[in-house]
Structures are given as C-alpha cells and as structure tokens.
C-alpha positions as CSV (number, residue, x, y, z in Angstrom):
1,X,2.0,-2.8,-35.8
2,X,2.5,-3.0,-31.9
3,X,0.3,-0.9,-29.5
4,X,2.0,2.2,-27.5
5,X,2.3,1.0,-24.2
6,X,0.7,3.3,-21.9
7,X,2.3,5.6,-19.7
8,X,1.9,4.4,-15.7
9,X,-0.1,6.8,-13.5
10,X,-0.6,7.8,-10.3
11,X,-3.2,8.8,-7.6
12,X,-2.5,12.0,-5.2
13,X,-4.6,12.0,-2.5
14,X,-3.7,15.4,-0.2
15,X,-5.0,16.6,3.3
16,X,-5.9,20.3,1.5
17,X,-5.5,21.3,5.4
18,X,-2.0,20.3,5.4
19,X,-0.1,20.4,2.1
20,X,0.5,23.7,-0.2
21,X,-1.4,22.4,-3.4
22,X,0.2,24.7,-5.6
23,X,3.9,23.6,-4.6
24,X,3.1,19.8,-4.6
25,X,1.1,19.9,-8.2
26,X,4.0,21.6,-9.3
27,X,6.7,19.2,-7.9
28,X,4.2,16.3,-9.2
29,X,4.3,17.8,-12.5
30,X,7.8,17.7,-13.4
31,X,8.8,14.7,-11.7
32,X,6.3,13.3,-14.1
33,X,8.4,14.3,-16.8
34,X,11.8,13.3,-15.3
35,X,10.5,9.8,-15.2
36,X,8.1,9.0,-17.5
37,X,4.5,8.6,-16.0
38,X,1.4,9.7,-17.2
39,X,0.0,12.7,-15.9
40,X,-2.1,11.9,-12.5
41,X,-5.2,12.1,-10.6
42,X,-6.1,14.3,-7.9
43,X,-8.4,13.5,-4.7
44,X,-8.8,15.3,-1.8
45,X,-9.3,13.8,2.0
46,X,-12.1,15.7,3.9
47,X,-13.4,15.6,7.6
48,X,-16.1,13.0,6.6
49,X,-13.0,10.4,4.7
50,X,-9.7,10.6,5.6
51,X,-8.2,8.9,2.8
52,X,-9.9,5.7,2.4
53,X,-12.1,6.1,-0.2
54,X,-10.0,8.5,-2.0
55,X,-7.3,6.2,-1.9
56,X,-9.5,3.5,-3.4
57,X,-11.2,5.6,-5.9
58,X,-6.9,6.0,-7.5
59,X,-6.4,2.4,-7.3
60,X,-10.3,1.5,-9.3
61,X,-8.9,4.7,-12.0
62,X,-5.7,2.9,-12.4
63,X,-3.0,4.2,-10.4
64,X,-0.1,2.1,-9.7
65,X,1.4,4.3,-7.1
66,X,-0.8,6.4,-5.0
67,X,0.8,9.2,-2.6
68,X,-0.3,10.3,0.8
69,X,0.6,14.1,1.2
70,X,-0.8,14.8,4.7
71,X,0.1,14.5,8.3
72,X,0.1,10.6,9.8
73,X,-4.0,10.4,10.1
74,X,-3.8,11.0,5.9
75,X,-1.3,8.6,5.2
76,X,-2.7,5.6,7.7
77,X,-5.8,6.1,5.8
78,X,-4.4,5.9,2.7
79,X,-2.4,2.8,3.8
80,X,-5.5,1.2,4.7
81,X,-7.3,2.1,1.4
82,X,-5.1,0.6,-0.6
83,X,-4.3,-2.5,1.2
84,X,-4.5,-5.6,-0.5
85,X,-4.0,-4.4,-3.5
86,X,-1.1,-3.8,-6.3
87,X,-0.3,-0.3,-6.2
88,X,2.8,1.3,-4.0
89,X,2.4,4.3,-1.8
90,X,4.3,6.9,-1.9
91,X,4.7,9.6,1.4
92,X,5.2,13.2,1.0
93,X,5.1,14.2,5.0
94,X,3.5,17.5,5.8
95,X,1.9,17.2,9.4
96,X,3.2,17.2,12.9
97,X,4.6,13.6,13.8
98,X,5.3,12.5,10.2
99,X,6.1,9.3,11.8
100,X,6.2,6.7,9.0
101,X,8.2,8.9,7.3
102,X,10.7,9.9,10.0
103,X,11.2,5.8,10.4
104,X,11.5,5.3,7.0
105,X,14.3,8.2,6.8
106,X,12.4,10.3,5.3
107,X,12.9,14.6,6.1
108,X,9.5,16.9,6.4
109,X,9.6,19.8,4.9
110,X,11.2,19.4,1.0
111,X,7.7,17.9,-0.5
112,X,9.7,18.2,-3.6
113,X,12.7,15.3,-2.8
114,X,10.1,13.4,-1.2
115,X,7.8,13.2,-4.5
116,X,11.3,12.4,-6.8
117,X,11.4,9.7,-4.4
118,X,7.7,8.2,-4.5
119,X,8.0,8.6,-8.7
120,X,12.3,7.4,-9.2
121,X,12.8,5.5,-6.0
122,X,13.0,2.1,-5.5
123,X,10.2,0.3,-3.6
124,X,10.5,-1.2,-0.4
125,X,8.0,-3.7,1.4
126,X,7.1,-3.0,4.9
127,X,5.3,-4.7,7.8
128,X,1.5,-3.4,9.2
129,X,-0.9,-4.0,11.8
130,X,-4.4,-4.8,11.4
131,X,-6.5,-3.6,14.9
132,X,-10.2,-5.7,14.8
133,X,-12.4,-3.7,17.6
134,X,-15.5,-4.6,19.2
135,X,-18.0,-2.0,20.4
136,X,-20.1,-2.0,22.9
137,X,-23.3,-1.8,20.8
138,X,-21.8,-5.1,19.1
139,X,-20.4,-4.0,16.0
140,X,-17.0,-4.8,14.8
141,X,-14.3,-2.3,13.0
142,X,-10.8,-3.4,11.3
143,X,-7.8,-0.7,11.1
144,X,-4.6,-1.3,9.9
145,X,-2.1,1.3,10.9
146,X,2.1,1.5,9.8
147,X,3.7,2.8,13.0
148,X,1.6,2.2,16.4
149,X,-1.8,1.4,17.6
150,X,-2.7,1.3,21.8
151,X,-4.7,2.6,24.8
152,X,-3.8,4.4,28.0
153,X,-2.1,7.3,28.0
154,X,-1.0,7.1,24.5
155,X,-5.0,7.3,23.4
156,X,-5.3,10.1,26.3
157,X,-2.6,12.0,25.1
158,X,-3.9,12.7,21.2
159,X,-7.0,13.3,22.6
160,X,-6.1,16.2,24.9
161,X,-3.2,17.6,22.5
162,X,-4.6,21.4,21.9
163,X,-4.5,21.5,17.8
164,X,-4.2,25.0,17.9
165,X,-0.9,24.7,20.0
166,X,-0.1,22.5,17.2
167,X,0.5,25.2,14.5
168,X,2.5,26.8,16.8
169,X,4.7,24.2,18.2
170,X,4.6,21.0,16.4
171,X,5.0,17.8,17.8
172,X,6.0,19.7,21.6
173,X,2.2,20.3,22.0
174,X,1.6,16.1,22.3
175,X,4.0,16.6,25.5
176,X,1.3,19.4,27.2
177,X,-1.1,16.5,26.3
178,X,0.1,13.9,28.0
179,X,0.9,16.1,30.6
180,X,-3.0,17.0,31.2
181,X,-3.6,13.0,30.5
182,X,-2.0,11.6,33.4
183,X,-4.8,13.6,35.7
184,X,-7.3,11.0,33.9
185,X,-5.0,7.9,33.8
186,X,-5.5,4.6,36.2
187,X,-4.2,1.3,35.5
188,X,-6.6,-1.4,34.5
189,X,-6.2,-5.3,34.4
190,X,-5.9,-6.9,31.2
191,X,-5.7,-10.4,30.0
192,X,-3.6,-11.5,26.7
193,X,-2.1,-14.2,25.0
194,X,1.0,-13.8,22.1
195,X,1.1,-15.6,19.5
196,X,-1.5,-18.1,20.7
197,X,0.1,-18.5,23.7
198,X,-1.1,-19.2,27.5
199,X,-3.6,-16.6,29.0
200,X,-1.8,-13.9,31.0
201,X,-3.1,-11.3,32.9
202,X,-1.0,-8.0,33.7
203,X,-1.9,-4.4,35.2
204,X,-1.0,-1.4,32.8
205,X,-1.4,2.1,32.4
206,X,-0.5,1.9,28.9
207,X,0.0,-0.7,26.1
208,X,1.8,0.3,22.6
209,X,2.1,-2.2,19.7
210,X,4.4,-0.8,17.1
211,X,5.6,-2.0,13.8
212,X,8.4,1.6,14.2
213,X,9.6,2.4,17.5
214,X,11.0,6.1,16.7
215,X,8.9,8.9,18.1
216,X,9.0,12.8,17.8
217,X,11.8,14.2,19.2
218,X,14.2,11.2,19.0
219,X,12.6,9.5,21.5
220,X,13.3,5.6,20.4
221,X,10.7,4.0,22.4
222,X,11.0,0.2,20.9
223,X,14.8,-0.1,19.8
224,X,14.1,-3.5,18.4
225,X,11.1,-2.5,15.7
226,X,11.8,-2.5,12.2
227,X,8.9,-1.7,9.7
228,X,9.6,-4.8,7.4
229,X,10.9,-7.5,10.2
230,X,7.4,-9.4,9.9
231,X,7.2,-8.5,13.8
232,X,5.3,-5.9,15.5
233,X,6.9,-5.0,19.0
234,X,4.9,-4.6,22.1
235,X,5.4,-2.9,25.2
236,X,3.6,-2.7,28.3
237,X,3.9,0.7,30.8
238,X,2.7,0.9,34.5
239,X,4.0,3.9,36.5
240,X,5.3,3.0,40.2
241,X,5.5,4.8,43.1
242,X,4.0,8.1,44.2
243,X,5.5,9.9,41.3
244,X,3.1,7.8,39.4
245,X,3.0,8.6,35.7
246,X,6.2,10.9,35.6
247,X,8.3,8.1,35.2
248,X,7.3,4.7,33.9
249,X,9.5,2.3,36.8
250,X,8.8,-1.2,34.7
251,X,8.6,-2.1,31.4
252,X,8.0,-5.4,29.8
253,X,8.4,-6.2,25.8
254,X,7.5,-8.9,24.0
255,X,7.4,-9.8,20.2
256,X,4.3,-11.3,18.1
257,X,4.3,-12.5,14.4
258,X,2.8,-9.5,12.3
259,X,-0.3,-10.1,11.2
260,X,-0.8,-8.2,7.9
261,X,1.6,-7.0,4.9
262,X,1.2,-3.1,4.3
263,X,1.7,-2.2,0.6
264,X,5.3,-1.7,-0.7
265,X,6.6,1.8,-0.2
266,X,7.7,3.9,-3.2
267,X,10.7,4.9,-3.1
268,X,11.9,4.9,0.6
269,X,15.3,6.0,1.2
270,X,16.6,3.6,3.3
C-alpha cells in the first residue's frame, strides 16, 4: 500500500513592526486550503536578525516556499537567507519602498492577493547581487540584495530619512532625506574595472548598481534593468555646476554580467 504523500509547507517570516499578524495568518490560512499545502510555520524578524536566520531556520524545518511579509530590509534578508537553496520566496509587501515588489508588479496594500500569489502563482527566476565588503579592522562581509546596493548620497539619504516622518508620509520622507544629505555630500575618486576589464578611474558623488531600476514615486532611474536579464545595471552620478547636487548634469551607465542567481520568486505577476 503506497505512502500519503505529504502536504508541502511553508515558512512565514514577518517584520511584527510592519505586517497586521492577525489579517496575514488569516489570509495564510485559507489560501492553504484553496491550494493544498500543509499548514505552515511562523518566525518572526527582530532588531537583532532581520530575516536571515529566520529564513534559514523554514528552509532546515522544511519549507519549500518561504514568504517575506515586511518592508524591503525584511525581504533582502530573507533573500539572502535562503540563497542557495531549493525553496521559492514569496513577497507580501508591507513597508515604505516595497521595491522588489513594485518591480515585480506587485500592489502594497491587499496582503491577501499577494499571499494567493506566493501559494497559486507561478514561479519566476530572478537575477541578485552579491556586495563582498572589507572593513577597516580587516574583516570581510557578503550581502546579496534584489533591487540596489551603492554609496554616496543614496547611503546618505536612508541614513538621514526621519522614520517617524515615515508613518506619516511614506516613501516622500526619503526625498527630506536626501535633501539634508546633500549638505554632507562631496565627490570622491574611485577606481573600477567591469567585467574584468581595464582599470578606470572616475569622480562621483554617487554610484547605484541595480538589478530593478524603478523607484518610489515612478521615478525609473535605470530604464534598461530587468530583475532576471543575468545583468545588473550601473550608474554613475556627479552633480555639476554651482547648483551642485540639485540636479545631476552627467550620467554614465554601463552593464556587468550578474554575479549571483536570487531564488525563484513565488508567484510573481508578471
């Protein structure tokens, strides 16, 4: 007599700062039922791991999908924790940018469509960067992140957003940051080399690599990044004249092979 085969299952890990837990179990619950998984597993992020471990922890109890339900620091994390290994990850968006989600076509705010999606979707493969950083004490950190990574006034400008402006205005607080960022901002000189290339050297302000290009507020910033091209985009910012960081006079983009595959996404729309 054949075995039952067992009912597939999945990880939730939720920012409790950022999703309503009683609406998502509920949405969980019942699009377990529509389509036929097991009932899943709950972990929570928390100041000390923002996803990471969590997301690991579902992948070692068996989860073949595990769903970020948080703002974009939640489901980079999550990205990251389970990279490199079989399970999908599924987005239900519910901070400020949501900006994986808005490239992937994805709408904030109906947690319920966006967790039919992640359980009854189709999945979808998408492209990731891996950031290796050295620190000045010596040590060495890896990050991989699904939309952008850089320095300058993009760093400058997360750093100075106010997060209770945040609550109140979404993503329009990140333009008073950068505002109070370009106070700080100078241009430094930077060598690099694409794709193994000659040794340039260039002065910036800021330099953005991104595997999306769409930003809050409709602002496409890279028009020619797709998240599952195998490219990530680059572009390189440097303010001119006396109006300095108000307008960004010259622009330079270039394209590099991508140098890590991010876990296939359940269920995007697109």
């Amino acid at each position: 007599m054949s075995q039952p085969v067992a009912a597939r299952r999945a990880g939730v890990v939720f920012n409790p700062v950022k999703v309503d837990l009683g609406k998502l179990r509920t949405a969980v619950a019942e699009a377990e039922v529509e389509y036929g998984w097991g009932e899943s597993r709950w972990y929570e992020t928390s100041v000390e791991d923002a996803g990471q471990g969590p997301a690991r922890q579902a992948v070692a109890d068996g989860a073949e999908l595990v769903i970020a339900a948080g703002g974009d620091g939640t489901v980079r994390a999550v990205a990251e924790g389970v990279r490199g290994t079989d399970a999908a990850l599924g987005l239900v968006p519910a901070g400020t940018g949501n900006l994986l989600a808005r490239n992937l076509d994805f709408k904030p705010g109906n947690p319920e469509n966006a967790v039919a999606i992640a359980f009854g979707g189709r999945e979808r493969t998408i492209d990731a960067g891996i950031a290796r950083i050295e620190h000045p004490d010596g040590s060495r950190t890896e990050h991989l992140y699904t939309v952008m990574a850089g320095f300058g006034l993009d760093a400058k400008m997360i750093a100075k957003t106010d997060e209770r402006l945040k609550k109140r205005v979404g993503w329009l607080a990140y333009i008073d940051g950068g505002v109070r960022a370009l106070a700080e901002l100078h241009p430094v000189r930077m060598q690099y080399s694409v794709d193994g290339r000659t040794t340039r050297s260039m002065r910036v302000h800021t330099v953005l690599l991104g595997n999306c290009g769409l930003l809050p507020g409709g602002i496409l910033l890279m028009p020619d990044a797709r998240p599952d091209d195998g490219i990530l985009d680059i572009v390189a910012l440097r303010p001119e004249g006396r109006s300095g960081g108000s307008r960004c006079g010259t622009s330079s983009f270039s394209r590099t092979a991508c140098c890590a595959g991010a876990p296939p996404v359940a269920g995007s729309s697109t």
